[in-house]
C-alpha positions, 0 to 999 in steps of 0.5 A: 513462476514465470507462467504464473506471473503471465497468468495473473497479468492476463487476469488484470487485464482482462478485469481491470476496465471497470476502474478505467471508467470516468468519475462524475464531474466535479469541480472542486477546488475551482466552484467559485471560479467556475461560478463567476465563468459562469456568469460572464456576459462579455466577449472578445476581448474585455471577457479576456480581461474579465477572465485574467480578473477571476483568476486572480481573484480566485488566486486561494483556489490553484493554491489548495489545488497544488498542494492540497492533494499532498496534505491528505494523502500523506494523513492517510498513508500514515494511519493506513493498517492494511498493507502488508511489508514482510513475508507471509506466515510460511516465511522464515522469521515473519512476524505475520500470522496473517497476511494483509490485503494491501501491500506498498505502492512504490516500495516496502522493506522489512527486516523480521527475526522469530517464527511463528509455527516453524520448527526453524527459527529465521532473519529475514529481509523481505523487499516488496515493490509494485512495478508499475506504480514505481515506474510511474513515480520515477517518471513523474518525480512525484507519489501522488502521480503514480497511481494509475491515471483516471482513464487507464487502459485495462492493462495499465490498470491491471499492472497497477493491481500487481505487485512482487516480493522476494524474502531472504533468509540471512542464516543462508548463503556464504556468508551466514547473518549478512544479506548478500542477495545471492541464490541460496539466501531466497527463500519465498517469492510471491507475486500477487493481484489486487482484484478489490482495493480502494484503500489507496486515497489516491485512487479514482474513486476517491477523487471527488472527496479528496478534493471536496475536503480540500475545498472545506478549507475556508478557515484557512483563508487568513493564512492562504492570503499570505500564499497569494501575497506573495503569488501575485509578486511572482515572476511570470505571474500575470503573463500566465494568468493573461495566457490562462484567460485566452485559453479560458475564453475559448472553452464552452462553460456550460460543457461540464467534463471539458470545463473540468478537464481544462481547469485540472490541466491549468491546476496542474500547470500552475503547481509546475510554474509556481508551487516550486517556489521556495517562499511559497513552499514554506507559506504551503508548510505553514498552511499544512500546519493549519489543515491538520488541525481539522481531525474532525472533517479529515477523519469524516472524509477518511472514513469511506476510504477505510471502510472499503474492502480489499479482495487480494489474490496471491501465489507465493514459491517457498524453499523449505528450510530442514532442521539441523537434528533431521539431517543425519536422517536423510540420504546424502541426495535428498533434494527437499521439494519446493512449495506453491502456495495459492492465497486469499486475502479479504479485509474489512475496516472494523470501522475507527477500531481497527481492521479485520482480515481473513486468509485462506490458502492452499499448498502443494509441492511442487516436485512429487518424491516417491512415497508421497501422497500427490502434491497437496500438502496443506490447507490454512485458514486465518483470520486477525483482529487489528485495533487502533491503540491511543496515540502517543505524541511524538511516536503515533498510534501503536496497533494491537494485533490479535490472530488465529491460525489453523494449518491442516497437514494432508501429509508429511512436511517434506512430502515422505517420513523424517526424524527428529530427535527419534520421533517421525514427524506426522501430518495433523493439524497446527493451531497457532494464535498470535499476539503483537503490538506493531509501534510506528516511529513517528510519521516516517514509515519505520514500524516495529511489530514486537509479537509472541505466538503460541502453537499446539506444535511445530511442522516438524514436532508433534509432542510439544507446545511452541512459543514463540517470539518475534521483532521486526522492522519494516519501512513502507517507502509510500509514506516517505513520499507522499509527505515530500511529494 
């Protein structure tokens, strides 16, 4: 497991340079700061004054600069179909047929119950979490500063691209149906590598849009100078806006990057001085209030995130669970062998319907029992359709999910023959399709999938039709924060 985990940073790092690359310039919030720089003729001092003038003239822009980012950010986050929270289709009790290309920033838990193709039933509580991403959060106290900065290094960025997750079976273990986190409750252990995904609004390349979209807030200028009223009263005000103009006569306005560079600097200063205030932070709420209202230009802005595509690699370590009735068949020291799974993961928006996702895996045991034939157990294809139901107020839009899978067994699910119930399991071929309604409880991250399945048969038993069904309960914790930035 380990050297998996080291082979799969070595690949981040190695390809994660393209994303470190500079952005074009832009300078929105700030153009109309930038454009009465711009035209200034004067010098020495009487520019310093002239610059602490346009300051607080512009005053409306450092406003949408602070807290702009965060309005948008968290609309995306909630209407955001293509993370996945549990565990993947070979997991005890998951609900998911196939699994999705993105997984939480920061944290993700999930708590499934059901089976999809699986002759045993499981609870499972599936925890994901990115490294990197929830280092940078802690240090930084903040979602939206922890994503990888513009000018990473390729490591940073490739340890951003790496996310973990560990699934426990709560049948298991000392105390069965409590989580006790110990060894014999873990179940599948996955490690996986985004090597395309630009869905996250806070990623590099949405970084002009996001804040052209804050820079379309001229409608809101009524309520914004409510916000600047009371910024201008604030202590400490004027004398950083004096310090802010020295600091401003001393740069070349006609040097793009360096003007920017300076202006976001001075942006982020300013939410740190004066964005905590308490009556600026209610006037911000209200103003959020107002920035909702435009669906129209957010969702046109929305579109280019969704419409990316996200490329997903990922290895997942999975501890077979034997069913009851197999047990008299087997030697007292039978050890049943361990799984390796190598997936991929491709999704694609289907543009305001829903998302399209494609899986293709591979599965080998990871011990060869004698009587096996080598270690290739399966090969799986899937593929879902997701569609965006219409929204119900005060609960959010539920999403329809629509999934086929097809699971070609090499050999033998334990790798050598077992009977259950007097028939010897075979290997073959597995069809499964799924149905599943996933409900949001409003905007805070709770999700409830509710999903039936139907397969020609189980891993285990050859001669019957399954159907199954499944609830679960997962929190993407990437919501919580974004919206309490």
């Amino acid at each position: 497991m380990m050297r998996v985990i080291l082979v799969v940073a070595f690949l981040a790092a190695t390809v994660g340079t393209a994303h470190g690359q500079d952005q074009p310039v832009s300078f929105v919030p700030f153009e109309g700061t930038v454009r009465s720089l711009r035209g200034l003729k004067t010098t020495g001092d009487t520019r310093i004054g002239d610059i602490a003038s346009i300051l607080l003239e512009r005053s409306s822009e450092f406003a949408i600069y602070s807290f702009g980012r965060e309005v948008y950010a968290s609309l995306v986050e909630e209407g955001r179909l293509d993370k996945q929270i549990g565990a993947s289709s070979s997991g005890p009790g998951s609900t998911t047929l196939v699994s999705r290309g993105s997984v939480p920033a920061l944290i993700g838990v999930a708590v499934e119950n059901g089976a999809l193709y699986q002759a045993v039933n499981g609870s499972a509580v599936t925890f994901r979490l990115n490294p990197a991403g929830l280092a940078r959060a802690v240090a930084k106290r903040s979602y939206l500063l922890s994503a990888a900065p513009v000018n990473a290094t390729a490591l940073e960025q490739g340890l951003s691209n790496l996310a973990v997750s560990a699934s426990f079976d709560l049948q298991k273990g000392s105390s069965p149906g409590t989580f006790t986190g110990e060894r014999s409750q873990l179940t599948e252990v996955t490690a996986r590598y985004h090597a395309i995904n630009k869905r996250d609004p806070r990623h590099p390349a949405h970084r002009v849009a996001i804040q052209q979209l804050s820079g379309n807030l001229a409608g809101t200028v009524v309520v914004a100078q409510s916000y600047v009223d009371v910024l201008r009263k604030a202590a400490g005000y004027d004398a950083w806006r004096v310090e802010t103009a020295k600091r401003l006569a001393g740069i070349d306005p006609g040097n793009d990057r360096t003007l920017r560079d300076t202006l976001v600097a001075i942006g982020d200063e300013f939410t740190r001085l004066f964005a905590v205030n308490p009556d600026l932070q209610r006037l911000s709420h209200a103003l959020v209030g107002e920035i909702k209202t435009y669906r129209g230009t957010r969702d046109a802005t929305f579109k280019a995130i969704d419409r990316s595509s996200v490329l997903t690699f990922e290895y997942a370590f999975n501890r077979m669970t034997i069913p009851e009735a197999a047990l008299s068949t087997l030697a007292a020291d039978f050890i049943t062998p361990d799984l390796s799974t190598a997936r991929v993961i491709f999704s694609s928006s289907l543009g305001t319907v829903g998302e399209a996702t494609v899986n293709g895996s591979v599965t080998v045991f990871n011990k060869i029992l004698a009587g096996m034939d080598g270690r290739l157990r399966d090969v799986q294809v899937s593929g879902s359709l997701e569609f965006k139901l219409p929204e119900i107020e005060g609960v959010g839009r539920l999403v329809l999910t629509l999934a086929g899978l097809g699971a070609f067994l090499q050999q033998q699910p334990f790798g050598v023959p077992v009977r259950i119930k007097d028939v010897e399991t075979t290997d073959g071929t597995i069809g499964v399709f799924q149905a599943k309604v996933t409900m949001p409880a409003g905007a805070s991250g709770v999700k409830i999938p509710l999903s039936m399945t139907l397969a020609n048969r189980s891993e285990f038993n050859t001669g019957e039709t399954e159907v199954r069904g499944a609830i679960g309960l997962s929190f993407d914790f990437d919501t919580l924060f974004a919206r309490r930035n």
